[in-house]
Backbone bond lengths (Angstrom), bond angles and torsions (degrees), N, CA, C in turn:
res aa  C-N    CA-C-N  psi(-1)  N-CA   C-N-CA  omega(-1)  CA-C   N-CA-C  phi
1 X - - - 1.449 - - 1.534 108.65 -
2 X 0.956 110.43 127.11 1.864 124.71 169.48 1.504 104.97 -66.00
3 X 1.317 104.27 146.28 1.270 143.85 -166.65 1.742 103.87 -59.87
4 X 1.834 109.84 -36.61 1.039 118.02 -173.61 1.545 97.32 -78.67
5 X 1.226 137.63 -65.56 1.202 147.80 159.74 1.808 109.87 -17.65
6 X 1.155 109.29 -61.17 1.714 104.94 171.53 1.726 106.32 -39.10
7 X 1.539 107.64 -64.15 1.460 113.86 -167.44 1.082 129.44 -53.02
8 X 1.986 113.16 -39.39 1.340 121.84 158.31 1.637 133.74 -38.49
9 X 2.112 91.87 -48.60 1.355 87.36 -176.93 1.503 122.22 -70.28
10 X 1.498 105.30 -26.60 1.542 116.66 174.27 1.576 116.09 -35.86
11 X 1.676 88.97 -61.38 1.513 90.92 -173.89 1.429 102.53 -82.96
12 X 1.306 149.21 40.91 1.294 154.23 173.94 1.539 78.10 -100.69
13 X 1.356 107.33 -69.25 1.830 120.46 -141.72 1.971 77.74 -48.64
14 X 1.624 118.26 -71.68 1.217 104.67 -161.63 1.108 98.76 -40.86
15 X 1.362 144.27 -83.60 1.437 135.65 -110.94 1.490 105.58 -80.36
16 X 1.375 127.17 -9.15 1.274 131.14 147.52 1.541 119.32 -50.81
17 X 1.170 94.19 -37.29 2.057 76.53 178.42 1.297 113.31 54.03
18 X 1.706 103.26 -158.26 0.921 118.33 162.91 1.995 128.52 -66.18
19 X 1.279 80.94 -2.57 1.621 82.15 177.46 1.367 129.34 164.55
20 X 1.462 167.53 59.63 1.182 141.68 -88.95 2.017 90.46 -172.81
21 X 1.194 127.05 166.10 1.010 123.15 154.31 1.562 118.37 -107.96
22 X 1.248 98.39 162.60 1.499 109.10 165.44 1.027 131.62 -10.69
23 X 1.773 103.70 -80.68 1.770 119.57 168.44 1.986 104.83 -40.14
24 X 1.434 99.96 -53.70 1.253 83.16 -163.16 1.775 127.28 -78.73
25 X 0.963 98.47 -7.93 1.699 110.01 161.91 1.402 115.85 -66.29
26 X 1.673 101.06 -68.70 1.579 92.37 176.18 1.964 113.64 -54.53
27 X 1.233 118.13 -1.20 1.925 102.57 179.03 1.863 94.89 -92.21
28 X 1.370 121.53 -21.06 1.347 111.37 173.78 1.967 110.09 -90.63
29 X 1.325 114.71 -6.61 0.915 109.49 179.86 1.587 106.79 -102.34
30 X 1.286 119.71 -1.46 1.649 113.51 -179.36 0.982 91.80 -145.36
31 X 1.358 131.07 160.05 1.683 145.24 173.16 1.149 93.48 -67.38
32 X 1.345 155.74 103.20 1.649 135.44 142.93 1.591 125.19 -54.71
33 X 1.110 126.22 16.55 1.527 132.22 -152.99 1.346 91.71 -145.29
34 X 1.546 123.76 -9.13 2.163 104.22 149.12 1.587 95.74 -135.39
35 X 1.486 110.73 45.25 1.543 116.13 141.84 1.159 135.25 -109.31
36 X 1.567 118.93 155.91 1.333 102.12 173.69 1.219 121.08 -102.61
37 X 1.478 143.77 176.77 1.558 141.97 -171.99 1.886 95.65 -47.02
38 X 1.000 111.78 -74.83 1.438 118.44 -165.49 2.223 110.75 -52.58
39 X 1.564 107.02 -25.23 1.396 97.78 165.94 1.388 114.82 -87.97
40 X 1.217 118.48 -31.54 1.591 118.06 158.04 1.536 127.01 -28.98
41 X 1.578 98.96 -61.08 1.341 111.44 163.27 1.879 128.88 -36.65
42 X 1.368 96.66 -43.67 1.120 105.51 165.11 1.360 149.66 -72.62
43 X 1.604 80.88 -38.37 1.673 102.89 166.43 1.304 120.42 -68.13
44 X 1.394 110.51 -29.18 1.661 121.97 161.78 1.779 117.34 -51.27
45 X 1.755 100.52 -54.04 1.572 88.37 -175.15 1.390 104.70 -65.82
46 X 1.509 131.85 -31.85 1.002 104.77 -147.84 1.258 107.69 -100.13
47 X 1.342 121.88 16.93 1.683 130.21 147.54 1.329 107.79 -76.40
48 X 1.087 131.93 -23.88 1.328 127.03 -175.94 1.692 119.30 -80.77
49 X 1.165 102.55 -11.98 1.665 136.14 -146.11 2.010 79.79 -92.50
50 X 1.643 91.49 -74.55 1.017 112.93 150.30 1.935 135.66 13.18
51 X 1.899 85.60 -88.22 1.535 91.34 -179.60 1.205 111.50 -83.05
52 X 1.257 122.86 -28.37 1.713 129.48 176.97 1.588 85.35 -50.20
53 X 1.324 139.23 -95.00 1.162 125.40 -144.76 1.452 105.43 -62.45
54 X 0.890 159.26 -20.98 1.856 168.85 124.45 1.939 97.61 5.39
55 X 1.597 92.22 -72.19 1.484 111.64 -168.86 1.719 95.75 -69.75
56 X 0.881 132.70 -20.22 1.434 138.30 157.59 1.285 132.50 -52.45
57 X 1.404 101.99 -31.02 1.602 128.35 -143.24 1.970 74.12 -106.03
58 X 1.358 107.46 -55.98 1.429 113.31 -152.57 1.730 119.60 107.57
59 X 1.173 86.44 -7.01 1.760 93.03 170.24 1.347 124.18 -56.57
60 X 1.878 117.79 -46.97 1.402 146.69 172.95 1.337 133.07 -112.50
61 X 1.034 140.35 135.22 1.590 136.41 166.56 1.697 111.55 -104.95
62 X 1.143 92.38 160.64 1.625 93.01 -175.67 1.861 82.64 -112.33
63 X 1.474 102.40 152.91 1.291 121.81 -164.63 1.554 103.60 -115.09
64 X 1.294 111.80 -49.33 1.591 121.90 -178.24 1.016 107.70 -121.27
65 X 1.546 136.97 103.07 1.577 130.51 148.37 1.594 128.90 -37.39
66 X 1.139 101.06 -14.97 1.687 110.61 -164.75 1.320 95.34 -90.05
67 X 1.520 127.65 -33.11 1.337 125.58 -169.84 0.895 116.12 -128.31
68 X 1.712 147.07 26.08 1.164 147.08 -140.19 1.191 128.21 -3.80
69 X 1.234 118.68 62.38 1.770 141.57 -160.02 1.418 96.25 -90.73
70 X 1.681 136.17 135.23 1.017 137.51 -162.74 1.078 113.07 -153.47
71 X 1.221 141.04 107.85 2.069 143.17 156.23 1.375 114.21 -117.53
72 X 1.261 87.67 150.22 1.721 115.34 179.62 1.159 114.00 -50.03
73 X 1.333 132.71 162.88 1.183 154.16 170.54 1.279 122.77 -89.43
């Protein structure tokens, strides 16, 4: 795993907190305001990419399937 990849998940683990969804991690984890709809999109999976391996890790749990609702461990 790259160095950049370590840092992301870090600040994944924070920005989960106590609890946060998907969407809203990936808007603290990517600028949404010099993206466009279609890099958004992306920036979404790849927060999602993200917490799956997190909740893998045991770092995170997902709380709501319906909404990809997510807090720390």
């Amino acid at each position: 795993m790259c160095i950049r990849d370590r840092e992301r998940l870090a600040r994944c683990v924070d920005a989960v907190g106590k609890g946060a969804t998907a969407f809203d991690i990936a808007r603290i984890l990517f600028n949404f305001d010099r993206l466009s709809a279609h890099e958004m999109r992306f920036a979404l999976v790849e927060t999602l990419a993200h917490l799956e391996y997190l909740v893998g890790q045991g770092d995170v749990r997902q709380t709501d399937d319906q909404m990809w609702q997510f807090e720390a461990i």
